[in-house]
Residue frames as qw, qx, qy, qz and C-alpha x, y, z in Angstrom:
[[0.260, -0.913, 0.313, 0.001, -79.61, -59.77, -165.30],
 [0.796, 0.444, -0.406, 0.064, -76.24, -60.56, -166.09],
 [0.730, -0.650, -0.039, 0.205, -74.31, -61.82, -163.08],
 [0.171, -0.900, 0.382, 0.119, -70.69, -61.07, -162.02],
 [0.592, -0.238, 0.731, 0.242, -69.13, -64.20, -163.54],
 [0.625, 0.525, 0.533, 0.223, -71.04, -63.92, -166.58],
 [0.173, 0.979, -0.107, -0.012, -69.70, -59.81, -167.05],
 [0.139, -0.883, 0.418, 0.161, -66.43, -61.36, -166.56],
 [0.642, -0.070, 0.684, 0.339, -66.55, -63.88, -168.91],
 [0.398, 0.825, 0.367, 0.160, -67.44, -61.13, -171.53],
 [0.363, -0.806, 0.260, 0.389, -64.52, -59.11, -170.42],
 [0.294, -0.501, 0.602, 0.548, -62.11, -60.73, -172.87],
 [0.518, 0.497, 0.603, 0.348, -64.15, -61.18, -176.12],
 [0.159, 0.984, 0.073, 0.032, -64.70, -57.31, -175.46],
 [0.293, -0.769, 0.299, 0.483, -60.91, -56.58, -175.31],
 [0.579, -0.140, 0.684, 0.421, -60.23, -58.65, -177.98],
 [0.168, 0.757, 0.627, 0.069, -62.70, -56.95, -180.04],
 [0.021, -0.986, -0.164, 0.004, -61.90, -53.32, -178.99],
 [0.493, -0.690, 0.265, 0.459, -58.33, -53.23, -179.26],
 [0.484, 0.329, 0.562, 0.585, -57.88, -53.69, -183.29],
 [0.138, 0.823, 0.335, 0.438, -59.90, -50.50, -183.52],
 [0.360, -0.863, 0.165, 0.312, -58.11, -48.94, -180.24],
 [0.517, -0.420, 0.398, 0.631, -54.62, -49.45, -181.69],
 [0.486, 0.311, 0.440, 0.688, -55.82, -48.54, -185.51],
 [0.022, 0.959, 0.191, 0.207, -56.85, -45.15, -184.23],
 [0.349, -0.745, 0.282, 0.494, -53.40, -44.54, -182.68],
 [0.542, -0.173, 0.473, 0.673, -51.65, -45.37, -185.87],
 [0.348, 0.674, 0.405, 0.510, -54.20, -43.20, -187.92],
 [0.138, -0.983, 0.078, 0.091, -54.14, -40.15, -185.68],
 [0.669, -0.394, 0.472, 0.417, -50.00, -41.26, -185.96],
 [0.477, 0.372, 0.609, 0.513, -50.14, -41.48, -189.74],
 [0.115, 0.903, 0.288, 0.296, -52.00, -38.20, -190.36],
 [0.351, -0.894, 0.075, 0.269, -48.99, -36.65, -188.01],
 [0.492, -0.180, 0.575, 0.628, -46.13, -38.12, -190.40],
 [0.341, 0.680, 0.521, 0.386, -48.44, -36.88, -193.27],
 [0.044, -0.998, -0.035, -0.040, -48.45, -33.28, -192.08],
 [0.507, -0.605, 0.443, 0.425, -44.77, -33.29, -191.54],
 [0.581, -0.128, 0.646, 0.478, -44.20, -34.89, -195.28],
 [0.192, 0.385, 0.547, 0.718, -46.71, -33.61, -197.26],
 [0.251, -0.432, -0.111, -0.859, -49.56, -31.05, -197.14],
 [0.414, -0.123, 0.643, -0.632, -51.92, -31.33, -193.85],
 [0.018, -0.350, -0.911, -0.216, -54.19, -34.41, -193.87],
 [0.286, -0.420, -0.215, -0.834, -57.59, -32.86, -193.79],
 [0.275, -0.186, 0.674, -0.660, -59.20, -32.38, -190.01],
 [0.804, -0.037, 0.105, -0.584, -62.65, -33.78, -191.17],
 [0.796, 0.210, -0.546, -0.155, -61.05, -37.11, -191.97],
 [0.243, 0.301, -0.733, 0.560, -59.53, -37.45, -188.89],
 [0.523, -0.066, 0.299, -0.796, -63.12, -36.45, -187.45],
 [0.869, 0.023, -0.223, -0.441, -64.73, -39.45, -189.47],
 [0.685, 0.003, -0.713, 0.147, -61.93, -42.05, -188.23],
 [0.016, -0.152, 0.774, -0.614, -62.24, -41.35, -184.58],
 [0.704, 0.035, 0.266, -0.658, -66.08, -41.29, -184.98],
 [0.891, 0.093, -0.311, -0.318, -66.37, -44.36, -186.84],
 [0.433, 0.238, -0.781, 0.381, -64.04, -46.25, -184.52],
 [0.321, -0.150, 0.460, -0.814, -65.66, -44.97, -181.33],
 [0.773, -0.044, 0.105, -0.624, -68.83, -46.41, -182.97],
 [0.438, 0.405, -0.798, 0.091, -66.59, -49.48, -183.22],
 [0.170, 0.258, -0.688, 0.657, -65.40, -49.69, -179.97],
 [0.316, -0.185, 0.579, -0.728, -68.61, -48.92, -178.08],
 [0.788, 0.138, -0.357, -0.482, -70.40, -51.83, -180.37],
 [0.724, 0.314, -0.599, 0.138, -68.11, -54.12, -179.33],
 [0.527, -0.171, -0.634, 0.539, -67.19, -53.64, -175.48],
 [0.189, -0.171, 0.226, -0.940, -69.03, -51.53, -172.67],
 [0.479, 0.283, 0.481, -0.677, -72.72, -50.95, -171.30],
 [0.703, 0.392, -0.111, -0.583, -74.09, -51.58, -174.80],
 [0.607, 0.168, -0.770, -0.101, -72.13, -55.26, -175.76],
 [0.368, -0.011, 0.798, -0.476, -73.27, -56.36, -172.05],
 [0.582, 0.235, 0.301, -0.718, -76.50, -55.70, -172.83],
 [0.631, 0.415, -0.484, -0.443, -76.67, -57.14, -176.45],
 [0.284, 0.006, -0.957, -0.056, -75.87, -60.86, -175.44],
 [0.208, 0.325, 0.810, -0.443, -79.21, -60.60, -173.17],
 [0.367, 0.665, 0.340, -0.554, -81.64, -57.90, -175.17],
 [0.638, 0.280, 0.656, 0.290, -81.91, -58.21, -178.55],
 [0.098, 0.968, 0.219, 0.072, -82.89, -54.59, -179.23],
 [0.435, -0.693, 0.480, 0.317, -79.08, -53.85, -177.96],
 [0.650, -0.091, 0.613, 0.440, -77.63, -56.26, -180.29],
 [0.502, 0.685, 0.466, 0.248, -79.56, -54.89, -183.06],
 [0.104, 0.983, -0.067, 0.136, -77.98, -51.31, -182.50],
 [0.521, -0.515, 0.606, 0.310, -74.71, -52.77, -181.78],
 [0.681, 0.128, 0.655, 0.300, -74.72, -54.37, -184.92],
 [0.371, 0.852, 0.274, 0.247, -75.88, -51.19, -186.97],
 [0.204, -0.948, 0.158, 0.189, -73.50, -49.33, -185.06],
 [0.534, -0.484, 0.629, 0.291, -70.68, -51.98, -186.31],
 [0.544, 0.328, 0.708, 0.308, -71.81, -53.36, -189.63],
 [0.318, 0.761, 0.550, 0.130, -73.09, -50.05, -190.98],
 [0.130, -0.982, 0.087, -0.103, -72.27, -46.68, -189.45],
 [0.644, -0.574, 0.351, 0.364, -68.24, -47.49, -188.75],
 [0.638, 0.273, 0.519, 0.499, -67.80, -48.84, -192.10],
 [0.389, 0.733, 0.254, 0.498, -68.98, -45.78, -193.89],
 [0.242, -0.939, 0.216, 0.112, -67.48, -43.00, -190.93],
 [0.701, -0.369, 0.521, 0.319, -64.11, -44.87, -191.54],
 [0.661, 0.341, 0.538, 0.398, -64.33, -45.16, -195.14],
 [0.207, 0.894, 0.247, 0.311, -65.12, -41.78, -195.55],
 [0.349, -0.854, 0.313, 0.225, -61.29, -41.18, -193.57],
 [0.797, 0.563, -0.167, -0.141, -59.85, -42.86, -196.30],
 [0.528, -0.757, 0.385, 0.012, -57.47, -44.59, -194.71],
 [0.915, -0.034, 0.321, 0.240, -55.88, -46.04, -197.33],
 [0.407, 0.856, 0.060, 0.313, -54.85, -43.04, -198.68],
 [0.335, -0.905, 0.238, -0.110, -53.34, -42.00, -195.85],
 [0.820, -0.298, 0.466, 0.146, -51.53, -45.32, -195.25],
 [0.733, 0.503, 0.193, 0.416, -49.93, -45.05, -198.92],
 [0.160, 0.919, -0.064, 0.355, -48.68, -41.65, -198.28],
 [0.596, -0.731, 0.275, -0.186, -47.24, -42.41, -194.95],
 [0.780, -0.475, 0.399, 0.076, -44.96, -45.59, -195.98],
 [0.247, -0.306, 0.678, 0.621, -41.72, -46.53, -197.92],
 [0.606, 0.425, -0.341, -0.579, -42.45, -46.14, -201.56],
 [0.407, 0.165, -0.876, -0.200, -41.07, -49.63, -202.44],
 [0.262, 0.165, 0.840, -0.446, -43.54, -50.99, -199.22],
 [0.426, 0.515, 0.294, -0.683, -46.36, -48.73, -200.76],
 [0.317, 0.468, -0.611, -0.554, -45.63, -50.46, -204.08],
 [0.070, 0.112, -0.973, 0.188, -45.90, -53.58, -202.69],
 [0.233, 0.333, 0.693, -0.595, -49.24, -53.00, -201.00],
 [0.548, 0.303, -0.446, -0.639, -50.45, -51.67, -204.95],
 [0.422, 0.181, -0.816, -0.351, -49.69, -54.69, -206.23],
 [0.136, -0.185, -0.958, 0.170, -51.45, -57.03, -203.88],
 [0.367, 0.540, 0.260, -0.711, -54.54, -54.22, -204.08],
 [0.416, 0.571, -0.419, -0.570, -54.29, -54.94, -208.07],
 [0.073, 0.241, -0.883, -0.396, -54.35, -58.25, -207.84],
 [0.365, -0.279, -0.769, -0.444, -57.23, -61.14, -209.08],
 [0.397, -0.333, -0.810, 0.274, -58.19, -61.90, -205.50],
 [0.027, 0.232, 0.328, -0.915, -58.56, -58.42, -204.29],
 [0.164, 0.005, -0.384, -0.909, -60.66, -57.65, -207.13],
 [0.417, -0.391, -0.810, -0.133, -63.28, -60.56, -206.66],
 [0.293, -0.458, -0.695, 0.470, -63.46, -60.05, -202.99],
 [0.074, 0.262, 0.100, -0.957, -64.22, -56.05, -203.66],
 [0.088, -0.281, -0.885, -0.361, -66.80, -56.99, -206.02],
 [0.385, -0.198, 0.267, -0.861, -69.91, -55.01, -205.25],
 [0.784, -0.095, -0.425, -0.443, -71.82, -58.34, -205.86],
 [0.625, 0.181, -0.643, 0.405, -69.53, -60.18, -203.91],
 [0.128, 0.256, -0.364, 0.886, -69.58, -58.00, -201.25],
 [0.652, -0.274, -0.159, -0.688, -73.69, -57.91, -200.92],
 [0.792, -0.182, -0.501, -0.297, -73.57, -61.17, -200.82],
 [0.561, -0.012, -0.690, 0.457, -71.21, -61.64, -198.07],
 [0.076, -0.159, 0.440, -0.881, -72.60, -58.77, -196.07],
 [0.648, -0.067, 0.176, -0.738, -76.66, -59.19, -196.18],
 [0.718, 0.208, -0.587, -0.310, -76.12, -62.94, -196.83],
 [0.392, 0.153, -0.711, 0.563, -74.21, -63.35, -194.05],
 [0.216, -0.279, 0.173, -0.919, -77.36, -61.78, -192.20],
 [0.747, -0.226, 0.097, -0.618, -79.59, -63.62, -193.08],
 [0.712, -0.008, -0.677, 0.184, -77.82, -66.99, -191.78],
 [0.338, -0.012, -0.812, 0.476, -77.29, -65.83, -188.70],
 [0.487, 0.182, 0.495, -0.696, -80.87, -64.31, -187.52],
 [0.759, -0.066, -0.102, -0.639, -82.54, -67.29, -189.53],
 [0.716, 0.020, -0.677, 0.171, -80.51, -70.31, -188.27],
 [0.731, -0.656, -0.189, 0.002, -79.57, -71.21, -185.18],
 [0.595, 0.355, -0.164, 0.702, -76.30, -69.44, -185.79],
 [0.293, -0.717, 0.162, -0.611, -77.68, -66.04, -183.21],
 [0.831, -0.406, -0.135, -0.355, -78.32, -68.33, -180.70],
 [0.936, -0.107, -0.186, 0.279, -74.88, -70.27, -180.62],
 [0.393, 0.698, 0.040, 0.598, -73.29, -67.21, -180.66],
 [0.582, -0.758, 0.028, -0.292, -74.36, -66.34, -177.09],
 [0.832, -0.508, 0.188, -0.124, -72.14, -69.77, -175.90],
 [0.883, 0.150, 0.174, 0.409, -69.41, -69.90, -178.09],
 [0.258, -0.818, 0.107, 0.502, -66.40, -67.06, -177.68],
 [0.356, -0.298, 0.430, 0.774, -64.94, -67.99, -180.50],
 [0.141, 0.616, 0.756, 0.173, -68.14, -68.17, -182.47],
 [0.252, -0.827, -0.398, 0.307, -68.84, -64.86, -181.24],
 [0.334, -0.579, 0.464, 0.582, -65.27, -63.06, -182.21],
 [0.171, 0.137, 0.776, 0.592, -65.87, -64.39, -185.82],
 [0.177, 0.789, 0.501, 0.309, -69.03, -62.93, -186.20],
 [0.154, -0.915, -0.076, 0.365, -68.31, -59.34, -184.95],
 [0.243, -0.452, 0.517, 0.685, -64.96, -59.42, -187.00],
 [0.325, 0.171, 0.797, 0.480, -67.20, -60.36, -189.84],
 [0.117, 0.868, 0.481, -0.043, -69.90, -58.11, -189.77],
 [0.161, -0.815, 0.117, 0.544, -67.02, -55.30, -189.48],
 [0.434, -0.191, 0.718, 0.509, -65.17, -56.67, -192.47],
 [0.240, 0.546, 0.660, 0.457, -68.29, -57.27, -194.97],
 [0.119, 0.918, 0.374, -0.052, -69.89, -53.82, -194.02],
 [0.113, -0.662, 0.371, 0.641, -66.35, -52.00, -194.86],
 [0.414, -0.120, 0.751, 0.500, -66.26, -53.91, -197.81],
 [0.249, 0.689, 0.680, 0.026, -69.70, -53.38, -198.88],
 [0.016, -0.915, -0.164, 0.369, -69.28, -49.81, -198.36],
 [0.257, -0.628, 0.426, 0.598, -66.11, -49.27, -200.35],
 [0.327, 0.022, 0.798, 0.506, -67.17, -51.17, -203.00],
 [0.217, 0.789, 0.531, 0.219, -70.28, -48.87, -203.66],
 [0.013, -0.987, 0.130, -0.096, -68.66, -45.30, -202.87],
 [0.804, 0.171, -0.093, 0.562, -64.83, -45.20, -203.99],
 [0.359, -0.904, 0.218, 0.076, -63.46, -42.30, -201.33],
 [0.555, -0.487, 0.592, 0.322, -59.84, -44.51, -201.31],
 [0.415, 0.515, -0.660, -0.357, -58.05, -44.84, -204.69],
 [0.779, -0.057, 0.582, -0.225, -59.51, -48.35, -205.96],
 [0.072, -0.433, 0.726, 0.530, -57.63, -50.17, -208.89],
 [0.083, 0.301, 0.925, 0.218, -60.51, -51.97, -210.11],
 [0.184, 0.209, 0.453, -0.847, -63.58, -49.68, -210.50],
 [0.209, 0.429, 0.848, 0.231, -66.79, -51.02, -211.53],
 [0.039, -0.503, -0.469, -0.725, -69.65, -48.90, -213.16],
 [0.214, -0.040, 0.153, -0.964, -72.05, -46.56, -211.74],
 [0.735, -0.039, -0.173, -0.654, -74.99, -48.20, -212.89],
 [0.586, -0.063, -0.808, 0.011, -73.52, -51.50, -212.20],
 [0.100, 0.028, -0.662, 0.742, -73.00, -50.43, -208.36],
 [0.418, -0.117, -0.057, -0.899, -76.33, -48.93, -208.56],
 [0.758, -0.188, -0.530, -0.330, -78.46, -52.13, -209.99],
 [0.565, 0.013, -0.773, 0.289, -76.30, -54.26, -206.96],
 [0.166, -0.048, 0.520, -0.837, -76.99, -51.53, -203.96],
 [0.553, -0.085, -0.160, -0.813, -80.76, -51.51, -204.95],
 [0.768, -0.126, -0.621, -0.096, -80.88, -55.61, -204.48],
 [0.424, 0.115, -0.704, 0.557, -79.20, -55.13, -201.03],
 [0.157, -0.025, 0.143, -0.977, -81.04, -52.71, -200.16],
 [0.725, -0.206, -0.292, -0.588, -84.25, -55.06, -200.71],
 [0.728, -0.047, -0.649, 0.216, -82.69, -58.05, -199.11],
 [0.209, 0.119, -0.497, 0.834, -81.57, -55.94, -196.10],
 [0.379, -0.253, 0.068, -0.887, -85.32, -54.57, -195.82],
 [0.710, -0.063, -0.567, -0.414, -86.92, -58.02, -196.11],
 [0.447, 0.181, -0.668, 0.566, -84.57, -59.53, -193.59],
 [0.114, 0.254, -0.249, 0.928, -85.64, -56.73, -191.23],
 [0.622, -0.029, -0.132, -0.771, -89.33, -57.33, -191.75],
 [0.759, -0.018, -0.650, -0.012, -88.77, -61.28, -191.31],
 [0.338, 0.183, -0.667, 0.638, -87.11, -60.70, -188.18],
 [0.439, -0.048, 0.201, -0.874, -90.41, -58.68, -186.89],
 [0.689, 0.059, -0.371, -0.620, -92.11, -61.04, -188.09],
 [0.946, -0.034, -0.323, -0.003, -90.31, -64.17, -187.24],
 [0.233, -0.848, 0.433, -0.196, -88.19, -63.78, -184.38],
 [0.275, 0.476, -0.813, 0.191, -84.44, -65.36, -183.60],
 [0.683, -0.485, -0.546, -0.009, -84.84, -68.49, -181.11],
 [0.459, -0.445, -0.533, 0.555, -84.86, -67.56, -178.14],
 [0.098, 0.200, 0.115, 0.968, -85.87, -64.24, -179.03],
 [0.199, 0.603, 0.625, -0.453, -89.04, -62.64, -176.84],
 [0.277, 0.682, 0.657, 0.165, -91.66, -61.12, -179.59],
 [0.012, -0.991, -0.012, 0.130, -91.56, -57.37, -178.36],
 [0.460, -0.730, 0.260, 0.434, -87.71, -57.46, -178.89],
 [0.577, 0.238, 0.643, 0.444, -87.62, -58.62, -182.27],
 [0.142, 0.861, 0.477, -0.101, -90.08, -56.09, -182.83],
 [0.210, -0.927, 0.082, 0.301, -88.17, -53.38, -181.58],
 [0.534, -0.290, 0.568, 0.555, -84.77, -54.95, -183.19],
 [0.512, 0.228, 0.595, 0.576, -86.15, -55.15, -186.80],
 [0.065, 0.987, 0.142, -0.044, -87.22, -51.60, -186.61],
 [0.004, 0.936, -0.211, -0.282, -84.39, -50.21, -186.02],
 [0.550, -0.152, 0.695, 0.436, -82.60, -52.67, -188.48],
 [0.345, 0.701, 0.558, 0.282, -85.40, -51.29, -191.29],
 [0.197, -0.943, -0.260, -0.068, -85.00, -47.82, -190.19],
 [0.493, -0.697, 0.437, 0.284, -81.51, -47.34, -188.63],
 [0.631, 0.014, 0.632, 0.449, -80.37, -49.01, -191.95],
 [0.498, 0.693, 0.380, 0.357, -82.22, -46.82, -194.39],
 [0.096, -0.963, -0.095, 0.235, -81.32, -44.09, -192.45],
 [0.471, -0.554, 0.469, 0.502, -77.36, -44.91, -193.18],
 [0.517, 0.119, 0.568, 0.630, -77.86, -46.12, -196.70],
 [0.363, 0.864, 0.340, 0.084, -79.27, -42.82, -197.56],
 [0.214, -0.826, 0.403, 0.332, -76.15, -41.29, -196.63],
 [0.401, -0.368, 0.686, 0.483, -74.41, -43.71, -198.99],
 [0.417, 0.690, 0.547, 0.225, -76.77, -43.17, -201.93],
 [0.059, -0.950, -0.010, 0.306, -76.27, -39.38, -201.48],
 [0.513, -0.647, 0.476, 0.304, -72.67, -40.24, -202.25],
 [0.578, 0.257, 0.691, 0.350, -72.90, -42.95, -204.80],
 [0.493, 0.676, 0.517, 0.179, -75.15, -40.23, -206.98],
 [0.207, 0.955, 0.095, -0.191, -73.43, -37.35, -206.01],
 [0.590, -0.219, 0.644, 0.434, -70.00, -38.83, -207.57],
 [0.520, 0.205, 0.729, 0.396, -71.84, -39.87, -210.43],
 [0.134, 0.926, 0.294, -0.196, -73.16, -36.57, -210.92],
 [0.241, -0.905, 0.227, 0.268, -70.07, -35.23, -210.80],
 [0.537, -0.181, 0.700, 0.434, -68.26, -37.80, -213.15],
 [0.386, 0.684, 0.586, 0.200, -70.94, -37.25, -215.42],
 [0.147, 0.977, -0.079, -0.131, -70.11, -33.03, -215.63],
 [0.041, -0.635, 0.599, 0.486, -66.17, -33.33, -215.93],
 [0.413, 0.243, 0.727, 0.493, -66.90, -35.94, -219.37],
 [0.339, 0.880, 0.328, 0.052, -70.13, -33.40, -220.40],
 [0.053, -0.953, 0.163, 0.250, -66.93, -30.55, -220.10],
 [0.604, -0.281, 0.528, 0.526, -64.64, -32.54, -221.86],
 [0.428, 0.629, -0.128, -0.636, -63.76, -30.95, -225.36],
 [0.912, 0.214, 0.339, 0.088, -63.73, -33.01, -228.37],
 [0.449, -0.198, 0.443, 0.751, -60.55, -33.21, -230.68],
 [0.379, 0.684, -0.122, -0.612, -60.85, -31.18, -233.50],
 [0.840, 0.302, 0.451, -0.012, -61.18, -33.37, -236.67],
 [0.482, -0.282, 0.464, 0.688, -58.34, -33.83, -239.15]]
């Protein structure tokens, strides 16, 4: 049980936490209202995927379910799929950088190109790059003693959550391109990279069951790396679905392309 001193020394990691994603759903529902005024209507279902994939933000991060998670491990684990996985790709799939280009000064929205176009962006988007920081970053902190400090250190604690949100948007954008992306890398490359994550992520999952966090009781691990095996494939089949049904689709408007006519 978590006493009344300990729920209210969790009080402000959860605000600090849930207010980036409170205030960037006012300025997207905000944005999508200056869009409909300037140009054609943003489209309702995008609006639908950023409030859901915030929400699943938000209730990862502060409430009944981040209490729990610093005591039950089985919590954290669905806090963490709810943040690291299932936000990223509801969010991504509101393309909010699309919106956000439409919405501000051209010569800002020029600006914001260019620093999208440059070296650094590119690296960090990197689907390799990206893996590594997201399921790498995993397995440091449920096979060190990195879970554990986490519990007793706020700031510790704030850095990982802002990181898990970060690499699993990143991850996600960099295999399924929804937002106009100045660098795009192959199909098949994305492919080969998802498949490796996609093992690493499974292994992980299965270690964890296997070999639980310290302090971690046996049955909770249990339960955790299920739904980390399971609750994960379930999302990355949604983002396979995607990936192929793109590449489907890239693949028909070249098969319809006509060839020149020879001189």
């Amino acid at each position: 049980m978590i006493s009344s001193h300990e729920s209210f020394n969790y009080i402000i990691p959860q605000v600090l936490l849930a207010l980036p994603f409170f205030f960037g759903l006012i300025f997207y529902l905000l944005a999508a209202v200056i869009s409909n005024r300037r140009y054609r209507k943003w489209p309702l279902f995008r609006i639908v995927y950023a409030t859901l994939g915030i929400l699943c933000a938000i209730i990862s991060v502060a409430g009944p379910l981040a209490d729990l998670a610093h005591t039950d491990f089985t919590s954290h684990m669905l806090s963490h799929l709810l943040l690291g996985m299932l936000a990223p790709l509801l969010i991504a799939l509101s393309a909010p950088m699309t919106l956000l280009l439409r919405t501000i000064p051209i010569t800002l929205a020029r600006r914001f190109t260019y620093i999208l176009k440059s070296k650094p962006v590119r690296i960090i988007s990197d689907p390799s790059i990206t893996s590594l920081l997201n399921i790498g970053g995993l397995w440091i902190l449920y096979t060190t003693n990195l879970y554990s400090m986490m519990h007793g250190n706020t700031a510790l604690h704030l850095f990982i959550h802002i990181h898990i949100f970060i690499v699993g948007y990143l991850f996600t954008i960099s295999m399924i391109f929804i937002d106009p992306m100045p660098y795009r890398t192959s199909y098949m490359y994305r492919s080969i990279i998802f498949v490796i994550a996609l093992a690493g992520h499974g292994i992980l999952s299965k270690y964890i069951y296997a070999n639980p966090p310290a302090h971690v009781p046996a049955a909770q691990a249990e339960t955790g790396g299920m739904i980390m095996y399971y609750g994960g494939d379930a999302i990355d089949i949604i983002l396979i679905f995607i990936l192929c049904l793109h590449w489907f689709k890239s693949a028909g408007s070249r098969a319809f392309v006509k060839p020149t006519a020879s001189k």
